[in-house]
N, C-alpha and C positions, 0 to 999 in steps of 0.2 A: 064719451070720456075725453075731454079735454088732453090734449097733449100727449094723446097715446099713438106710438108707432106703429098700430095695427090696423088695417080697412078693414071699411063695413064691410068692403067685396070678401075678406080672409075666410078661407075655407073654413069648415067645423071641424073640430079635434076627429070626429065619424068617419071624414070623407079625408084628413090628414091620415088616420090612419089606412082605409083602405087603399089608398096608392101606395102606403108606404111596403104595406103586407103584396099588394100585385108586383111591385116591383122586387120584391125579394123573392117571390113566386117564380115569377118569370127568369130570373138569377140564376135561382136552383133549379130548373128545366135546365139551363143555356147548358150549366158551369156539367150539370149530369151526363147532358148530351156530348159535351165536350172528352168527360172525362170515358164514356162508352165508347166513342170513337178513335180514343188513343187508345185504351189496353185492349176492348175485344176489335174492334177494326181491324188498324193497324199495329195492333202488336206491339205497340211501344210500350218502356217504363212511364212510370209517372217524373215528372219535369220538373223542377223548380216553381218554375211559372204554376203548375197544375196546385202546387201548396200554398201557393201567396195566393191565387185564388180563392182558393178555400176556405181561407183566413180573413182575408176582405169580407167573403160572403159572409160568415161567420161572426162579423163584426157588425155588421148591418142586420142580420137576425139578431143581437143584444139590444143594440140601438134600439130597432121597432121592438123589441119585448119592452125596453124602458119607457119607449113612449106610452103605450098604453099601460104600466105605473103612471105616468103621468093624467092620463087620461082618467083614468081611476079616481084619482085625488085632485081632480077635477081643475088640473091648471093649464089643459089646452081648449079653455074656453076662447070664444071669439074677444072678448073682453079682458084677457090675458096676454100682457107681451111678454118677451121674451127676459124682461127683467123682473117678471111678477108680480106687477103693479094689475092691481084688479083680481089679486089670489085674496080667498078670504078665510084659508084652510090653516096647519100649519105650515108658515112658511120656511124654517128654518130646518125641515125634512123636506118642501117641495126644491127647496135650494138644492139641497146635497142631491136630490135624483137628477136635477136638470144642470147642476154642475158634472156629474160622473156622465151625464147623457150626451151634453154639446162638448166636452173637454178633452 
């Protein structure tokens, strides 16, 4: 594909998602582990910081559920950039998930 910003090396939409789900995995371990250690450990309230937290992670499990919408409607092909040139689906619902998803 002539004039596209994407490499032949670019991951598959498969292996995009599974990092993305490991790393959100690994999140809610950390954020769990953190949060056991404050209230049954040491007995503390929960913090400010323990709710932005929460909400960060929280925000990155939406993300990755969008992405695989994406995935789905088939526009994290390798042949897919980011302005959906090489969508061949509709585009003007692949816009609005991948506008609400990067925005």
């Amino acid at each position: 594909m002539a004039g596209s910003i994407t490499s032949p090396r670019s991951p598959s939409g498969e292996a995009t998602l599974t990092v993305i789900w490991i790393f959100i995995g690994i999140g809610a371990v950390m954020i769990l582990a953190r949060l056991y250690l404050r209230l049954r450990i040491n007995r503390q309230k929960l913090q400010v910081s323990d709710v932005l937290i929460c909400l960060a992670w929280s925000a990155a499990a939406i993300t990755g559920s969008l992405e695989i919408v994406l995935f789905s409607m088939k526009a994290l092909r390798k042949d897919v950039d980011i302005f959906l040139s090489g969508y061949h689906g509709d585009k003007e619902i692949a816009f609005k998930v991948s506008r609400d998803t990067f925005n």
